[in-house]
N, CA, C and O atoms as a printed pandas DataFrame, in Angstrom:
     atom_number atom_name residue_name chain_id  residue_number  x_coord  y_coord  z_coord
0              1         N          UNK        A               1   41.910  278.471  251.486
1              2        CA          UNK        A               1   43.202  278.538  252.131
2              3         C          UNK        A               1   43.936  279.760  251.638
3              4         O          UNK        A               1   43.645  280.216  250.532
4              5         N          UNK        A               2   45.033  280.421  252.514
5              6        CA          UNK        A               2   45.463  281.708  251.729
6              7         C          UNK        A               2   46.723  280.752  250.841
7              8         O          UNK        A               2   47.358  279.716  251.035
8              9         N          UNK        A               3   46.627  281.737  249.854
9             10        CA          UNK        A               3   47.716  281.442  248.399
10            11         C          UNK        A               3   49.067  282.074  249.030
11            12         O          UNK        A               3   50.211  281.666  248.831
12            13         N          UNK        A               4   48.759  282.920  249.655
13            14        CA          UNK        A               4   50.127  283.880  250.130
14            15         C          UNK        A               4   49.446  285.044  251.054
15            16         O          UNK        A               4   48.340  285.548  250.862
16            17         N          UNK        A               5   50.649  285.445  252.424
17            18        CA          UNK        A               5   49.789  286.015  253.124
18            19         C          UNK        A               5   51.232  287.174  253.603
19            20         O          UNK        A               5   52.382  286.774  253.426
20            21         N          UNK        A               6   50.993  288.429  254.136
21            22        CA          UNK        A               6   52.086  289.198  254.796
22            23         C          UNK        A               6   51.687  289.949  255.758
23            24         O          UNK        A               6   50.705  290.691  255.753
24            25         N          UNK        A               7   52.584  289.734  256.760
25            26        CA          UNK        A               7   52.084  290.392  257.767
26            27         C          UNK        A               7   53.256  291.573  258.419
27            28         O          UNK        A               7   54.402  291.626  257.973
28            29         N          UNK        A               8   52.811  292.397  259.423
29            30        CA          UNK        A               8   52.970  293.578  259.941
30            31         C          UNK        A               8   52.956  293.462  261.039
31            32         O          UNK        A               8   51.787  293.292  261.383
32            33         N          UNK        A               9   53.892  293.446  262.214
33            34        CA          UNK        A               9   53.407  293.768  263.654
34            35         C          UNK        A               9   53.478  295.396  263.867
35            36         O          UNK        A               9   54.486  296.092  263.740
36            37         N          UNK        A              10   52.284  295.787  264.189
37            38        CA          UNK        A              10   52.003  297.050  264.373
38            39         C          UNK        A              10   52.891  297.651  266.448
39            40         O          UNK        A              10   53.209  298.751  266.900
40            41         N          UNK        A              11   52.922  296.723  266.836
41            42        CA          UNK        A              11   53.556  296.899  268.185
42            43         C          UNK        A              11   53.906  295.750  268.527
43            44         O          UNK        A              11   53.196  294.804  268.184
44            45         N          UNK        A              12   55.306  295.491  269.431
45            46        CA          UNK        A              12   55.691  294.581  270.278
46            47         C          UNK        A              12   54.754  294.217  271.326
47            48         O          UNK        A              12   53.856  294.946  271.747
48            49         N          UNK        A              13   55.056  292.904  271.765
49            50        CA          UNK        A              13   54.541  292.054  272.878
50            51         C          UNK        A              13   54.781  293.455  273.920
51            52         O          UNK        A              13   55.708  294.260  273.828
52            53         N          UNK        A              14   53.454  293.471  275.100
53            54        CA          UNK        A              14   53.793  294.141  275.964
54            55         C          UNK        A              14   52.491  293.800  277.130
55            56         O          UNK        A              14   51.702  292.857  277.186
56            57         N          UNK        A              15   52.648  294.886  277.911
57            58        CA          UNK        A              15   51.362  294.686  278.767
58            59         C          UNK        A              15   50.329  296.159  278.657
59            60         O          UNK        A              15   50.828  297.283  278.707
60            61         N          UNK        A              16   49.200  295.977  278.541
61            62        CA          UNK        A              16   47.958  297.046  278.986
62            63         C          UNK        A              16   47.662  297.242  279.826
63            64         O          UNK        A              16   47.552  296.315  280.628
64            65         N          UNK        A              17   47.356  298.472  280.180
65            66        CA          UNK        A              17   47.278  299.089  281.806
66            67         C          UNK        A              17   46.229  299.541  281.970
67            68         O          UNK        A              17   45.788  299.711  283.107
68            69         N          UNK        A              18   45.333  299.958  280.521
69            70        CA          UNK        A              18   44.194  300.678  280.115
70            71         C          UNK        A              18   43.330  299.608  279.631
71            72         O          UNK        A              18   43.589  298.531  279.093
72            73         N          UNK        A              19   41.905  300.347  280.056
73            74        CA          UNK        A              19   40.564  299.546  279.423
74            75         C          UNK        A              19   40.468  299.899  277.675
75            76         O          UNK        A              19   39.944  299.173  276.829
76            77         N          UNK        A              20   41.200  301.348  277.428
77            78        CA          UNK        A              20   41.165  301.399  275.679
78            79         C          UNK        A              20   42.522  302.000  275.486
79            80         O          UNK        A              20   43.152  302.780  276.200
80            81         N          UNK        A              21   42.863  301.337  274.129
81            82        CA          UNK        A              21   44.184  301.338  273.719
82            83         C          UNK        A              21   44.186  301.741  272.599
83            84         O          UNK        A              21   43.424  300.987  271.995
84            85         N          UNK        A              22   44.827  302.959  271.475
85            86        CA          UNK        A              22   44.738  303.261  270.600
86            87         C          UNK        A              22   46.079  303.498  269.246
87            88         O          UNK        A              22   46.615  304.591  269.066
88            89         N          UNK        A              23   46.487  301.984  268.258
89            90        CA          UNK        A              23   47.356  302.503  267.758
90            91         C          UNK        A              23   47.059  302.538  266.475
91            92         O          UNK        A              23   46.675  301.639  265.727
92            93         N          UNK        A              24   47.373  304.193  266.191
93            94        CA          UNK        A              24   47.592  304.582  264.617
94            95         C          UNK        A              24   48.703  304.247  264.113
95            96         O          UNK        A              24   49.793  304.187  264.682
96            97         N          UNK        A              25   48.378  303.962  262.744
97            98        CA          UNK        A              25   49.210  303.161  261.885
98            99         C          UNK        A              25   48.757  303.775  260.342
99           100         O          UNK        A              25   47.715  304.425  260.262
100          101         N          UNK        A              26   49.294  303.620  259.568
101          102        CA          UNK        A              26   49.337  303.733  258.113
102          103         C          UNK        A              26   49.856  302.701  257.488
103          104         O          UNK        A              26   50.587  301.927  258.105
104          105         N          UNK        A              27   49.507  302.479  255.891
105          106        CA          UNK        A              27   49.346  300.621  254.956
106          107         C          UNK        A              27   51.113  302.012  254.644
107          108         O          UNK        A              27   50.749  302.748  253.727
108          109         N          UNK        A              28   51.874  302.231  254.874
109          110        CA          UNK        A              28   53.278  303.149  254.046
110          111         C          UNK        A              28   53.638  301.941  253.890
111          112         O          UNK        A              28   53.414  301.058  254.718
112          113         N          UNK        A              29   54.429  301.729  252.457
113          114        CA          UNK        A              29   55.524  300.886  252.188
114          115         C          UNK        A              29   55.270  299.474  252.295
115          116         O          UNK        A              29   56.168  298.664  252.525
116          117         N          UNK        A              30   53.645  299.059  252.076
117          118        CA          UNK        A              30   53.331  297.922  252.275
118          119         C          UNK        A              30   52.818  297.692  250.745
119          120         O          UNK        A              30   52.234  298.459  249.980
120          121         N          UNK        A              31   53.381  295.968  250.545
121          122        CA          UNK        A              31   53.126  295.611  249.106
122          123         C          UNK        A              31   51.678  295.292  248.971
123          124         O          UNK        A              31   51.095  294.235  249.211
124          125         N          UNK        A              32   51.244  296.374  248.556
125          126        CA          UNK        A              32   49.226  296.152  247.873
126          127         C          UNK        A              32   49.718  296.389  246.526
127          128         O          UNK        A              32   50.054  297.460  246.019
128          129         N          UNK        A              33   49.711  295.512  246.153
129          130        CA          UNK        A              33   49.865  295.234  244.435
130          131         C          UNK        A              33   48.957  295.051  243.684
131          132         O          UNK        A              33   48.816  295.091  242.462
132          133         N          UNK        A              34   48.114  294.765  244.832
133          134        CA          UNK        A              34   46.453  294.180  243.823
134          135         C          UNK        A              34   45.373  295.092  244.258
135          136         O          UNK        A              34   45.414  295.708  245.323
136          137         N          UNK        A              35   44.428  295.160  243.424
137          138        CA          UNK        A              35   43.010  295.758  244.246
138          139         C          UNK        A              35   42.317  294.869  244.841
139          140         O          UNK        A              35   42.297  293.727  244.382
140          141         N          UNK        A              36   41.555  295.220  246.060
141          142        CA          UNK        A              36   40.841  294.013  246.246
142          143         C          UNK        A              36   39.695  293.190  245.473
143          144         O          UNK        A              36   39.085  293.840  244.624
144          145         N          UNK        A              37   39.329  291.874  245.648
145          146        CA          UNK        A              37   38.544  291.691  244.492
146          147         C          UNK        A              37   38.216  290.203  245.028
147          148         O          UNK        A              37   39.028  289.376  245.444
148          149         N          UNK        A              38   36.714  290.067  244.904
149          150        CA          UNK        A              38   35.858  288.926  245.371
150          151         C          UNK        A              38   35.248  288.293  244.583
151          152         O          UNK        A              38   34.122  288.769  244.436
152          153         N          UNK        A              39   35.515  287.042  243.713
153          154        CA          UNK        A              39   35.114  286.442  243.053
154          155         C          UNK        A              39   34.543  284.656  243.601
155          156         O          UNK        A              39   34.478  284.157  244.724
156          157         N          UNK        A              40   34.267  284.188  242.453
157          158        CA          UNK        A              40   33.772  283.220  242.492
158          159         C          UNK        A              40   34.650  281.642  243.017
159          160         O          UNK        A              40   34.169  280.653  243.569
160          161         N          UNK        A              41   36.017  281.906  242.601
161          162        CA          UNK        A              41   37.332  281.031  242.577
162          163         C          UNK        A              41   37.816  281.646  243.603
163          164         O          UNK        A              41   37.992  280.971  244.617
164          165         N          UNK        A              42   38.226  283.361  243.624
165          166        CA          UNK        A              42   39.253  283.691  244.124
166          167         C          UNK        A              42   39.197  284.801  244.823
167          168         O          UNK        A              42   38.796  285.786  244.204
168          169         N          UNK        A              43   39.591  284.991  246.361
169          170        CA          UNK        A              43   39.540  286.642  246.490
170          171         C          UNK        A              43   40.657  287.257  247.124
171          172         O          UNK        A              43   41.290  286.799  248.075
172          173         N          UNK        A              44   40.850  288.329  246.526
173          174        CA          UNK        A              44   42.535  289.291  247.109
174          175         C          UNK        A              44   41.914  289.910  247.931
175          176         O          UNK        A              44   41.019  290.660  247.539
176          177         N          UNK        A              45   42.243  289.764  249.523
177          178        CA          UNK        A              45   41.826  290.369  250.508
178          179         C          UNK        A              45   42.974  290.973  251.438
179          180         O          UNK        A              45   44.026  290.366  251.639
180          181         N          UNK        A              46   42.641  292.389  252.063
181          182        CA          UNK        A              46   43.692  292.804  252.529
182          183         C          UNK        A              46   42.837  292.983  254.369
183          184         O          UNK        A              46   41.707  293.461  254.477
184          185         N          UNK        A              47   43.545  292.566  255.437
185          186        CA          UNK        A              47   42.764  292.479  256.754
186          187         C          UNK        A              47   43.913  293.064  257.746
187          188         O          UNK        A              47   45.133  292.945  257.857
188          189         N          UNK        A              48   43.204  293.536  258.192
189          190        CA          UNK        A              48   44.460  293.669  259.941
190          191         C          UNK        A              48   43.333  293.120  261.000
191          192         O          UNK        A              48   42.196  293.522  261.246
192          193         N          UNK        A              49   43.959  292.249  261.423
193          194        CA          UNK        A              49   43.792  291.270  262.412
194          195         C          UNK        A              49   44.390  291.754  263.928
195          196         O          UNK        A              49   45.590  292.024  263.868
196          197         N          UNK        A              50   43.755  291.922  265.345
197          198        CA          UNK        A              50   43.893  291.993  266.505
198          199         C          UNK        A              50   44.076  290.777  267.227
199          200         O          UNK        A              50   43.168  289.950  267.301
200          201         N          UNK        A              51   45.138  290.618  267.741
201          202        CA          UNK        A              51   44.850  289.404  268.691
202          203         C          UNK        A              51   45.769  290.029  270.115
203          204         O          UNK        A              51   46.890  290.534  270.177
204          205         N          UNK        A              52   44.801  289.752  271.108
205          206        CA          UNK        A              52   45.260  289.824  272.598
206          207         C          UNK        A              52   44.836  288.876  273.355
207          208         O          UNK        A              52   43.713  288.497  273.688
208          209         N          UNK        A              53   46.651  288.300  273.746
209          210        CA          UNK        A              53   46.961  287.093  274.660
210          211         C          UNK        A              53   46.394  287.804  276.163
211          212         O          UNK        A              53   46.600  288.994  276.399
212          213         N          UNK        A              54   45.633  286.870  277.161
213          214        CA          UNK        A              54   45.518  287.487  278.524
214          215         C          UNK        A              54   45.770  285.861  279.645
215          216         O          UNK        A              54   45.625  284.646  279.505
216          217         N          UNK        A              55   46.085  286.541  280.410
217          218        CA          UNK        A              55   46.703  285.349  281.391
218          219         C          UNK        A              55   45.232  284.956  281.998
219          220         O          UNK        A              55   44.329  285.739  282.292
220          221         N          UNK        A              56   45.243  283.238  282.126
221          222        CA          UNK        A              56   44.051  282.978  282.366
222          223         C          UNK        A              56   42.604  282.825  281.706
223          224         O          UNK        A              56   41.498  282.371  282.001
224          225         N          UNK        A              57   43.254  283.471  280.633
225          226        CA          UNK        A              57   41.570  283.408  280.164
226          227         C          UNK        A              57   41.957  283.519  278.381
227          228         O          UNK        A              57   43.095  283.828  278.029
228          229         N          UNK        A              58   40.907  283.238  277.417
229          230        CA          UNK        A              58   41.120  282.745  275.969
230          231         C          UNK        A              58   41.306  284.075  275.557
231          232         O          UNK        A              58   40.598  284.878  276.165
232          233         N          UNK        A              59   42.144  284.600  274.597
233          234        CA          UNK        A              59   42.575  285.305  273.938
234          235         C          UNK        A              59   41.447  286.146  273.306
235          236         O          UNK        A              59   40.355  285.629  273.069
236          237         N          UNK        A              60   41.714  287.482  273.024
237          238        CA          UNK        A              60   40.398  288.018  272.404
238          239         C          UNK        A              60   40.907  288.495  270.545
239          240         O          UNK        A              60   41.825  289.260  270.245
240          241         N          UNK        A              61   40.152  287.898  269.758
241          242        CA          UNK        A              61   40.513  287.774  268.651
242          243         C          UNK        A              61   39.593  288.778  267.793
243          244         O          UNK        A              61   38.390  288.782  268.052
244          245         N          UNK        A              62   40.234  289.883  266.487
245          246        CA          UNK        A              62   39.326  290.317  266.116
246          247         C          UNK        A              62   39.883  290.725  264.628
247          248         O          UNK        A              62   41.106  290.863  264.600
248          249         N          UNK        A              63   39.366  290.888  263.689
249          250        CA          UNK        A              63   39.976  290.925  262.382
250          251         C          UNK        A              63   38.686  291.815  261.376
251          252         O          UNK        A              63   37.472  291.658  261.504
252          253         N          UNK        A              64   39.399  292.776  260.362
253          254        CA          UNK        A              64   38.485  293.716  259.552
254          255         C          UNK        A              64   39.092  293.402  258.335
255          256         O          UNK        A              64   40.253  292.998  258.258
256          257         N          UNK        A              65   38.199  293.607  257.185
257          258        CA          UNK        A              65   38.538  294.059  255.705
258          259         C          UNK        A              65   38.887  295.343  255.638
259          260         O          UNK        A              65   38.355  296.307  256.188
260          261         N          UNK        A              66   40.025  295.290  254.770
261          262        CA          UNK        A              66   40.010  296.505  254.328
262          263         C          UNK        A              66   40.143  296.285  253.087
263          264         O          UNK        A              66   40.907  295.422  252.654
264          265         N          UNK        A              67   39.066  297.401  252.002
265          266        CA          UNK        A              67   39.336  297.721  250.649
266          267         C          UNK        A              67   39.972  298.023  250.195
267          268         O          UNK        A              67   40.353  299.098  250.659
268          269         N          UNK        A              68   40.681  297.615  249.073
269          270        CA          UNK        A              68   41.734  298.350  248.862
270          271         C          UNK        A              68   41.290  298.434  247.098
271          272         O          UNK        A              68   41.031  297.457  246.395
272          273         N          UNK        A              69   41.297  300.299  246.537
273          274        CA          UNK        A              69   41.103  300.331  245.536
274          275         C          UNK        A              69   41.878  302.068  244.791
275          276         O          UNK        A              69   41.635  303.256  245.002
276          277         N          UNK        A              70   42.862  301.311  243.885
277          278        CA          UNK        A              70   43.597  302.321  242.986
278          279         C          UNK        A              70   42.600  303.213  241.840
279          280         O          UNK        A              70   41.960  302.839  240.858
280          281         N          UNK        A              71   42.788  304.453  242.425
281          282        CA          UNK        A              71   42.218  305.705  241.135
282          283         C          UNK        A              71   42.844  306.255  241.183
283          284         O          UNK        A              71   43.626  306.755  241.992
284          285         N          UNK        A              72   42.452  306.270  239.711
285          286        CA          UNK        A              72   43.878  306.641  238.711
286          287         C          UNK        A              72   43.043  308.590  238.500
287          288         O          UNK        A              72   42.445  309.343  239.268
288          289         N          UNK        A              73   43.448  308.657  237.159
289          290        CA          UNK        A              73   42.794  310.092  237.557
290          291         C          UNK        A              73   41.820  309.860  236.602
291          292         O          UNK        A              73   41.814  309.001  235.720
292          293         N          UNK        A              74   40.632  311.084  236.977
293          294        CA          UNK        A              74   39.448  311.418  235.866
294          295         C          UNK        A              74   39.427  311.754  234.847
295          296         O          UNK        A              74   40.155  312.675  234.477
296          297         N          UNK        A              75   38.526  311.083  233.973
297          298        CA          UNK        A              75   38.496  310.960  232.383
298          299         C          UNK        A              75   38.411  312.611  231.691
299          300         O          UNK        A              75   38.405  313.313  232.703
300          301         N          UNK        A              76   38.389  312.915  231.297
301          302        CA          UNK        A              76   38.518  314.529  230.626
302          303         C          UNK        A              76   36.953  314.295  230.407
303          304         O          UNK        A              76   36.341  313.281  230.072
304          305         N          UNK        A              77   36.446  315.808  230.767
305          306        CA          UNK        A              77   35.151  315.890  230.500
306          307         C          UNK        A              77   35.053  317.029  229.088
307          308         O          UNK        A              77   35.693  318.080  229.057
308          309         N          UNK        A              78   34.217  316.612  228.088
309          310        CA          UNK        A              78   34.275  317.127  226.633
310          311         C          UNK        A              78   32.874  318.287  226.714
311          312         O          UNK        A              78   32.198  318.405  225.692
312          313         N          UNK        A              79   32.606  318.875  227.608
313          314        CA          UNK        A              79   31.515  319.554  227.309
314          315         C          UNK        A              79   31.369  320.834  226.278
315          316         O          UNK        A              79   32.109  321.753  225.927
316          317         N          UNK        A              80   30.154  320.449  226.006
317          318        CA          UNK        A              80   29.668  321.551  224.416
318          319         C          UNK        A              80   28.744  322.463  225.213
319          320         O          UNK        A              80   28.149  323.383  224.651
């Protein structure tokens, strides 16, 4: 079950006129506090989820992982 979940509407309710639809977006100003991480108990998962309502017919549903992982900077290299 999710522990806690947040969401984003990337666009308002509207209608499609087109067979492909394309919206860019960026994670700006969104709380990723955690890295992602898949364990045995527990996993911090970050997803954007698609869903399109159509009149008449069942909704088309579609959802991705996304990784999410903080680097920091590189270790100093000591070469002789």
């Amino acid at each position: 079950y999710d522990f806690i979940s947040l969401s984003k509407e990337l666009a308002p309710p509207g209608s499609l006129y087109q067979t492909e639809t394309m919206y860019t977006f960026h994670f700006k100003n969104m709380d990723k506090e955690f890295e992602s991480y898949r364990g045995r108990n527990v996993a911090v998962r970050y997803i954007v989820k698609v869903k399109v309502e159509r009149k008449f017919l069942p909704p088309l549903k579609q959802e991705q992982d996304v990784w999410v992982q903080f680097r920091g900077q590189e270790p100093i290299s000591h070469e002789s």
